[in-house]
VEXDREN-2710 file (C-alpha; in Angstrom, 1 decimal):
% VEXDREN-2710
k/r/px/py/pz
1/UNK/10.3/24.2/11.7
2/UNK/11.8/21.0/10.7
3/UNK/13.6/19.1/13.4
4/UNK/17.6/18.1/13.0
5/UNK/16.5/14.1/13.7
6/UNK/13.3/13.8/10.9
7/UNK/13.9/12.3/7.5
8/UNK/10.5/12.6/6.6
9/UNK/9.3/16.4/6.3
10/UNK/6.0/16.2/4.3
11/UNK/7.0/19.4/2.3
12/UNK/8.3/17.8/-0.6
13/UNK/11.3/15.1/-2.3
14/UNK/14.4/15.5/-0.5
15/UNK/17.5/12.9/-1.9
16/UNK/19.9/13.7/1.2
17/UNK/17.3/12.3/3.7
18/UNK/15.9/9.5/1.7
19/UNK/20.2/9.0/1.9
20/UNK/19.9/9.3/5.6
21/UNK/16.8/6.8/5.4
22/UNK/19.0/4.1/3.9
23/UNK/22.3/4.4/5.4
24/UNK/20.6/4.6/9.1
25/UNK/21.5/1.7/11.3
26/UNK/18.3/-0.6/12.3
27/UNK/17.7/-1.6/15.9
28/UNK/19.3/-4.6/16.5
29/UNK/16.3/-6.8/16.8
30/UNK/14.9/-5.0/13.3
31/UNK/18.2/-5.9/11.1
32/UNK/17.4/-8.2/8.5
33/UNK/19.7/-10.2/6.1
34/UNK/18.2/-10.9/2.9
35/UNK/20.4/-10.3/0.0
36/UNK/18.7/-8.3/-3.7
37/UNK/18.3/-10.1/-6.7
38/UNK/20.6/-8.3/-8.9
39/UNK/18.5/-8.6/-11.8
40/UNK/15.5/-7.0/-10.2
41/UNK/14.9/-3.3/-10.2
42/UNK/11.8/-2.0/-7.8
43/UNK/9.7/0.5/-10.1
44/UNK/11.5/4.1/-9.6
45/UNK/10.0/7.8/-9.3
46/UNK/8.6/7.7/-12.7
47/UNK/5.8/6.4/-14.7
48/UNK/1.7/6.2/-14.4
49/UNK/2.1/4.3/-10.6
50/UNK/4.7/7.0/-9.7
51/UNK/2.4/10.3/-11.0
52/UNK/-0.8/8.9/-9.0
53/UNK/1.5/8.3/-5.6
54/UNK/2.4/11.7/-6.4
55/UNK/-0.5/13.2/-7.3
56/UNK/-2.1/11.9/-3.9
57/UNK/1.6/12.5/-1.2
58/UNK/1.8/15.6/-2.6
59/UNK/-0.8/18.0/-1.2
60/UNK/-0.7/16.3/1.9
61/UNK/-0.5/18.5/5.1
62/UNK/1.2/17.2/8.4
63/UNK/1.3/18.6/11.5
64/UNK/4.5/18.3/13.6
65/UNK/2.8/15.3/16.0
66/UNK/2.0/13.6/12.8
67/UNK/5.5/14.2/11.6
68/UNK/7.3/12.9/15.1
69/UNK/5.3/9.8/15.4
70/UNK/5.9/8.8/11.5
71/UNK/9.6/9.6/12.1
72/UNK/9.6/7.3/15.1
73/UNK/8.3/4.5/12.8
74/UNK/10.8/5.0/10.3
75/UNK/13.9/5.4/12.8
76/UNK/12.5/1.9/14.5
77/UNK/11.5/0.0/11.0
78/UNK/8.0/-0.8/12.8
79/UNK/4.6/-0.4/11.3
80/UNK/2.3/2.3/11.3
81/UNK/-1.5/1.9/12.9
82/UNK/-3.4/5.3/11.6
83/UNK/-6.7/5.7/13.0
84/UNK/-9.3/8.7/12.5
85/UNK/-12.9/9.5/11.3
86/UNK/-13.2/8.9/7.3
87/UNK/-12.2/11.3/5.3
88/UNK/-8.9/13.0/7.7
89/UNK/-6.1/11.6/5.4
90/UNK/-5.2/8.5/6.8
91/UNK/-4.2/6.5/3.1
92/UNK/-2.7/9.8/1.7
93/UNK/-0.2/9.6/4.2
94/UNK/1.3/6.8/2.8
95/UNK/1.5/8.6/-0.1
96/UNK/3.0/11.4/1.4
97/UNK/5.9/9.8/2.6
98/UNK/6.5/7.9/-0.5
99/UNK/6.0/11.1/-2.4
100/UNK/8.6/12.8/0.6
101/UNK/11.3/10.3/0.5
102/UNK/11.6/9.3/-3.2
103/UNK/10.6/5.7/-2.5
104/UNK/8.7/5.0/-5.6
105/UNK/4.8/3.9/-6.0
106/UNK/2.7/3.1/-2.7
107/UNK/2.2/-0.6/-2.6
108/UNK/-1.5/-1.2/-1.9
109/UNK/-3.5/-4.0/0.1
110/UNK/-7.2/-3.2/0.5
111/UNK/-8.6/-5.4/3.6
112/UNK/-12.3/-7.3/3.4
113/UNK/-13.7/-9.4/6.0
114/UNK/-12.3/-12.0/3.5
115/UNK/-9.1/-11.4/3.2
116/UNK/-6.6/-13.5/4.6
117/UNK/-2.3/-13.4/5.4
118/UNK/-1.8/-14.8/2.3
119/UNK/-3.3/-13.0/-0.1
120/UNK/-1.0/-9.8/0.8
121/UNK/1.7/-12.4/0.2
122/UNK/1.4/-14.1/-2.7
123/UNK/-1.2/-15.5/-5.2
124/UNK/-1.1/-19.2/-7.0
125/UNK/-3.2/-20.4/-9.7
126/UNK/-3.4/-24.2/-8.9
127/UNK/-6.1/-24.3/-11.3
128/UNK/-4.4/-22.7/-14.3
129/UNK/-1.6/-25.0/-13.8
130/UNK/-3.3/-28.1/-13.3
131/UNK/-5.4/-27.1/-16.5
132/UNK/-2.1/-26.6/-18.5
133/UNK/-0.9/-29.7/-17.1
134/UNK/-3.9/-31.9/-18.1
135/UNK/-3.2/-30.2/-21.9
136/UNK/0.2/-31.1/-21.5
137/UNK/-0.6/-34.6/-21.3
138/UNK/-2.8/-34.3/-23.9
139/UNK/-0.4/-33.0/-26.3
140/UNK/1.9/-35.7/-25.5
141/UNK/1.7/-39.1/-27.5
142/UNK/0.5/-42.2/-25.7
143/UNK/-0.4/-39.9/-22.5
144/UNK/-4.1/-40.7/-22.7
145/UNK/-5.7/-44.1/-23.5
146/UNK/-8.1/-42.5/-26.4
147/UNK/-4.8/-42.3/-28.5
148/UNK/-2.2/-44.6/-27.2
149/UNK/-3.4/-47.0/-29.7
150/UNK/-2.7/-44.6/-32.8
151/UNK/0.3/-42.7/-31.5
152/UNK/3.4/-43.5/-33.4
153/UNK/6.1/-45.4/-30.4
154/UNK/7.9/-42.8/-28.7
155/UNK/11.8/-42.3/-29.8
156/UNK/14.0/-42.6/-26.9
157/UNK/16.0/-40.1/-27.8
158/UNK/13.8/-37.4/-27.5
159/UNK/14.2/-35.3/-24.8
160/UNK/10.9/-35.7/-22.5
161/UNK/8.2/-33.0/-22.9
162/UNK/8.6/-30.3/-20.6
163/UNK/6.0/-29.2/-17.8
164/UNK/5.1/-26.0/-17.4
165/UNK/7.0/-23.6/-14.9
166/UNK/5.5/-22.9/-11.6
167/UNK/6.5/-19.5/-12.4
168/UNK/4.0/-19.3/-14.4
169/UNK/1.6/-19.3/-12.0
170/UNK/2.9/-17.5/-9.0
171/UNK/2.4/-13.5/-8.4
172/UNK/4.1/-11.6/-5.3
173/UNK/1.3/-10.0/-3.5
174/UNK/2.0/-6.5/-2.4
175/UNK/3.2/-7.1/1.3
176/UNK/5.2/-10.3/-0.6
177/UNK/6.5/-7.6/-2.7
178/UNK/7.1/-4.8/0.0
179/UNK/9.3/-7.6/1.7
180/UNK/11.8/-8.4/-1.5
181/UNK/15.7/-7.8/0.2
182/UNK/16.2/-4.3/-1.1
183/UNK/18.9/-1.5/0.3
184/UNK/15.4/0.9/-0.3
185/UNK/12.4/0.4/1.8
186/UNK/9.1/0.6/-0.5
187/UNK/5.7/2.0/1.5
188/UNK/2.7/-0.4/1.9
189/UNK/-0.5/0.8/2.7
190/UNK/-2.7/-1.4/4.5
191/UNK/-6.1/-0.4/3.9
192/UNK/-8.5/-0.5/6.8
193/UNK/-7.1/-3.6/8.6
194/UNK/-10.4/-2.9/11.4
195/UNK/-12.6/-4.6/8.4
196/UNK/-10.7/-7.7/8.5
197/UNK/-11.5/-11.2/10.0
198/UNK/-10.3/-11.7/13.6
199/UNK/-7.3/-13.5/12.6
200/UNK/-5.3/-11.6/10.0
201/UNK/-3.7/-8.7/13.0
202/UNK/-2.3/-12.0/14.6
203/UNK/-1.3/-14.0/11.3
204/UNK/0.8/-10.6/10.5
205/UNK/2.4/-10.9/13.8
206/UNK/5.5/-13.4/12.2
207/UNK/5.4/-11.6/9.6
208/UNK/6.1/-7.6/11.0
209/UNK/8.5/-9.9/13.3
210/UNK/10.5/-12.2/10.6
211/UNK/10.6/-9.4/7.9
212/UNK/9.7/-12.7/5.7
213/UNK/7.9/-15.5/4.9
214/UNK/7.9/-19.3/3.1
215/UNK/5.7/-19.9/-0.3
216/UNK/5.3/-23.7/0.1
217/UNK/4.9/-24.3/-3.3
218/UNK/8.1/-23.4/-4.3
219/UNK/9.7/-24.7/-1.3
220/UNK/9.0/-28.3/-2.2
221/UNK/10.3/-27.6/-5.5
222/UNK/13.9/-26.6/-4.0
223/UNK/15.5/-30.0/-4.9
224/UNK/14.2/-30.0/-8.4
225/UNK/14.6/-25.9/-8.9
226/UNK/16.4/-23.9/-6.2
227/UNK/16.1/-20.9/-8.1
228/UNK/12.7/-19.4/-9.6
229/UNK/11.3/-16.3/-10.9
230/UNK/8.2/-14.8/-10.3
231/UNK/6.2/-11.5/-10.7
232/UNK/5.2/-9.0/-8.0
233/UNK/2.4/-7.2/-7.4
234/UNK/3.7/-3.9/-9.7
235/UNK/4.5/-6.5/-12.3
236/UNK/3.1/-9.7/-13.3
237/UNK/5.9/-10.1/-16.0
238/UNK/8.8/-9.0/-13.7
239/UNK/11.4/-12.0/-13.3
240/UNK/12.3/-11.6/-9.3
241/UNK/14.4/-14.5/-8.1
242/UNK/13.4/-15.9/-5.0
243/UNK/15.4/-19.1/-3.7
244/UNK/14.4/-22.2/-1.5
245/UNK/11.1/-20.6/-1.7
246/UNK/12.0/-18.4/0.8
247/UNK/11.4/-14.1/0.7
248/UNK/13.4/-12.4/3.0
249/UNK/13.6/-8.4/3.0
250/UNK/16.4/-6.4/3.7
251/UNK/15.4/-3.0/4.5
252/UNK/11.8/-3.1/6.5
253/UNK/9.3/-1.5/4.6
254/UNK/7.2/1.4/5.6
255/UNK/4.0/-0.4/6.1
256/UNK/0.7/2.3/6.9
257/UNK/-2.1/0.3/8.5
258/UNK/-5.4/2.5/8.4
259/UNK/-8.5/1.6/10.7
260/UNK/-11.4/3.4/11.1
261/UNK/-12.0/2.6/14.6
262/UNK/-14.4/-0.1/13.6
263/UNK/-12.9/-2.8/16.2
264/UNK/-10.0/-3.5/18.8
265/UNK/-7.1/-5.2/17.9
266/UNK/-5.0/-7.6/20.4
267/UNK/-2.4/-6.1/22.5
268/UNK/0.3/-8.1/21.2
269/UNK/-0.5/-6.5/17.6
270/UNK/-0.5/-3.2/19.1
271/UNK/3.1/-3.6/20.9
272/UNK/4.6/-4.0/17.4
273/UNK/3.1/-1.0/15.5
274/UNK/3.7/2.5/16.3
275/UNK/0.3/4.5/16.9
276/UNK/-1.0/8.1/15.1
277/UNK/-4.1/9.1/15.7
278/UNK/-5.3/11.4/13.4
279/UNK/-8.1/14.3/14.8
280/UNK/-10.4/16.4/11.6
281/UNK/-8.3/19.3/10.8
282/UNK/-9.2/22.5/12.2
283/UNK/-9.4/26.4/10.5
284/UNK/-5.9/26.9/10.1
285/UNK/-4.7/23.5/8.8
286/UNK/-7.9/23.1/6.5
287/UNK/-6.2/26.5/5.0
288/UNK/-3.0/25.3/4.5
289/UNK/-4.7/21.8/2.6
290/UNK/-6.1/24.4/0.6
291/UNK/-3.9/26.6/-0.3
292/UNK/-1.7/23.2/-0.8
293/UNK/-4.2/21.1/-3.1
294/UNK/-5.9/24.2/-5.2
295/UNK/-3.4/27.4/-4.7
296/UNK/-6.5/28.9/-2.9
297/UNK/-5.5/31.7/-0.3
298/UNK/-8.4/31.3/2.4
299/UNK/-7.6/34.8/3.8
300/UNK/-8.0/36.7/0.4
301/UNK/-11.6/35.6/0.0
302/UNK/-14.5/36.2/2.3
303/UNK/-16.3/33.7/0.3
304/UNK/-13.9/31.0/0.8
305/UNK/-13.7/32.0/4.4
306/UNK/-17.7/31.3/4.8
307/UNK/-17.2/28.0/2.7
308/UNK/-14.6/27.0/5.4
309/UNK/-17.3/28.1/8.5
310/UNK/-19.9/26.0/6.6
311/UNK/-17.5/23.0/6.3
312/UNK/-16.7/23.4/10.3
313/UNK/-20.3/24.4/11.3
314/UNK/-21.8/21.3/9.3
315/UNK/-19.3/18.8/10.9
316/UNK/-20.8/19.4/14.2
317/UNK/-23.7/17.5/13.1
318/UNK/-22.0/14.7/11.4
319/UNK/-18.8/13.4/9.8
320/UNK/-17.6/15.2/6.6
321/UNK/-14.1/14.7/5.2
322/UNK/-11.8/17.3/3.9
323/UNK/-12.2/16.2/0.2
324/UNK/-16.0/17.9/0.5
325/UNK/-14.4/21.3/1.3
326/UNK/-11.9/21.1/-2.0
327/UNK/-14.6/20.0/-3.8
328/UNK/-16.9/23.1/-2.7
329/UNK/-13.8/25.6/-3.5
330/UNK/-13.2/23.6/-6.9
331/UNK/-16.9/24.3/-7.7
332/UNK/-16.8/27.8/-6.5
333/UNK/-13.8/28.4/-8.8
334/UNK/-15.7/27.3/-12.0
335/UNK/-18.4/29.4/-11.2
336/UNK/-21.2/26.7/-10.5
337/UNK/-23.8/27.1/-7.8
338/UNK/-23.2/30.7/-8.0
339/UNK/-26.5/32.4/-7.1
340/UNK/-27.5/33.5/-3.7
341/UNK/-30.3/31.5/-3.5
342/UNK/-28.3/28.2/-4.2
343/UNK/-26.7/28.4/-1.0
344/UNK/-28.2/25.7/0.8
345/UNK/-28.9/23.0/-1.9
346/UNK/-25.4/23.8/-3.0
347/UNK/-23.8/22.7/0.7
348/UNK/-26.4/20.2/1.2
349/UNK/-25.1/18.6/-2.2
350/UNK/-21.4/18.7/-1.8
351/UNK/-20.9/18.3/2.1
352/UNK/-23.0/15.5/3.3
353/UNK/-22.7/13.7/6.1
354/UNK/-20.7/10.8/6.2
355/UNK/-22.1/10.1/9.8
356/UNK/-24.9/10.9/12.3
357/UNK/-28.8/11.1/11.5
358/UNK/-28.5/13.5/8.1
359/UNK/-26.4/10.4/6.6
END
């Protein structure tokens, strides 16, 4: 049963609470100021980003823990730290409350042991633009000493040539774009944080804090251009105003930051993220993901039901995730691996071990 205080329900869109979502008051110490761009308009609930979102938030299956703690993130506008084994769900859940709340396509931000702070914020292409530049000059008569002599003397009352836009070269990343001033938060998913280098849970600290952050480049440009446009990560040709150089959101987003378990992170990172921990479903929720993702009733089929026991039995000796049941069941409804004496090649295909010495 759905509690009176949760917006997000994981059963399905629901306009009057994504209302309740945006017309909530922030914590004092999580109310930002920055004001839209009245020319920008964040992707909506439609199109190919929207229908794979979607496609993902909608068979997810909470249970009511899951549902309090991602309440208590959205009520306090602080980020989310998933953990689990592989394969429990932790990235579909930013989908399903995306997919819940009506907030448009999941932003997404894989994490390597390369990446650093600013490639979630933006990207520049000093390269392309000094490249353009040097053409420029090129182009331009008496710029370059091979054709001084033969260019024709300049008129003085041409207008002098223009250099390219900065613009040009700029792209919001997707946390840059998850932090544009809207009255809507958008949902980033931050996708296994544990593989990152040491630094990045720290460098995010002023981030999560500031709800914003500086792009140099444009900042030294203020004087000359106050004002310039630049794409996001859902659009490289979208024309989103940002001003002094300076991005500051609004609304918080709903950031999801997955880990695997794979390493600690520093207390001080920890204190500003609200913690789920997310255990392998058991019988009775891997029905309900079932009966969710493929319309399959566990109960009506004794051969489903042994499929179910296999999945369970097999996970004692190793790691499996839930997506190797679904695809057994998917099988099984097509009719492949269909004789009796399949049995075991059939499991031993489509539920191996993620862990443990069978791996």
């Amino acid at each position: 049963m759905a509690k009176d205080w949760w917006l997000y329900h994981g059963s399905g869109p629901g306009a009057d609470r994504r209302t309740r979502l945006e017309a909530g008051s922030p914590p004092p110490w999580r109310d930002f100021t920055g004001t839209p761009d009245p020319g920008y308009v964040p992707p909506g609930c439609e199109g190919p980003a929207w229908e794979r979102t979607w496609r993902r938030g909608a068979g997810y299956v909470p249970d009511e823990a899951e549902k309090d703690v991602v309440n208590t993130a959205l009520y306090l506008r602080r980020p989310l730290l998933v953990t689990g084994k592989p394969g429990v769900g932790k990235s579909t859940l930013a989908s399903s409350i995306a997919t819940d709340l009506g907030l448009g396509p999941v932003l997404h931000w894989p994490i390597t042991s390369r990446t650093v702070l600013r490639d979630g914020l933006y990207l520049y292409d000093a390269i392309g633009r000094l490249q353009e530049a040097g053409l420029e000059q090129l182009r331009t008569p008496g710029a370059h000493p091979a054709t001084a002599a033969a260019a024709p003397p300049p008129d003085p009352a041409a207008a002098p040539a223009a250099t390219p836009s900065i613009s040009r070269y700029l792209r919001l990343g997707p946390l840059g774009t998850a932090l544009l001033p809207q009255d809507r938060p958008r949902v980033l998913l931050v996708d296994e944080i544990d593989k990152s280098d040491i630094d990045l849970p720290g460098d995010l600290l002023t981030v999560f804090e500031d709800g914003g952050f500086l792009i140099p480049e444009l900042a030294r440009l203020a004087q000359e251009d106050p004002t310039v446009a630049i794409g996001t990560d859902d659009d490289p040709e979208a024309a989103v105003r940002i001003t002094q150089g300076h991005v500051q959101c609004r609304y918080f987003p709903v950031v999801v930051l997955t880990s695997n378990g794979e390493r600690d992170f520093p207390p001080a990172f920890l204190r500003r993220c609200v913690r789920l921990h997310l255990e392998p479903p058991g019988p009775e929720k891997l029905a309900r993901i079932v009966r969710r993702r493929l319309g399959v009733d566990i109960e009506a089929g004794e051969e489903y039901q042994e499929l179910v026991q296999s999945f369970l039995d097999r996970g004692e000796d190793g790691d499996l995730a839930t997506d190797q049941l679904l695809n057994a069941i998917q099988l099984r409804l097509a009719g492949a691996w269909s004789a009796p004496g399949d049995r075991d090649r059939f499991l031993a295909t489509v539920m191996q071990h993620l862990t443990g010495p069978t791996a």
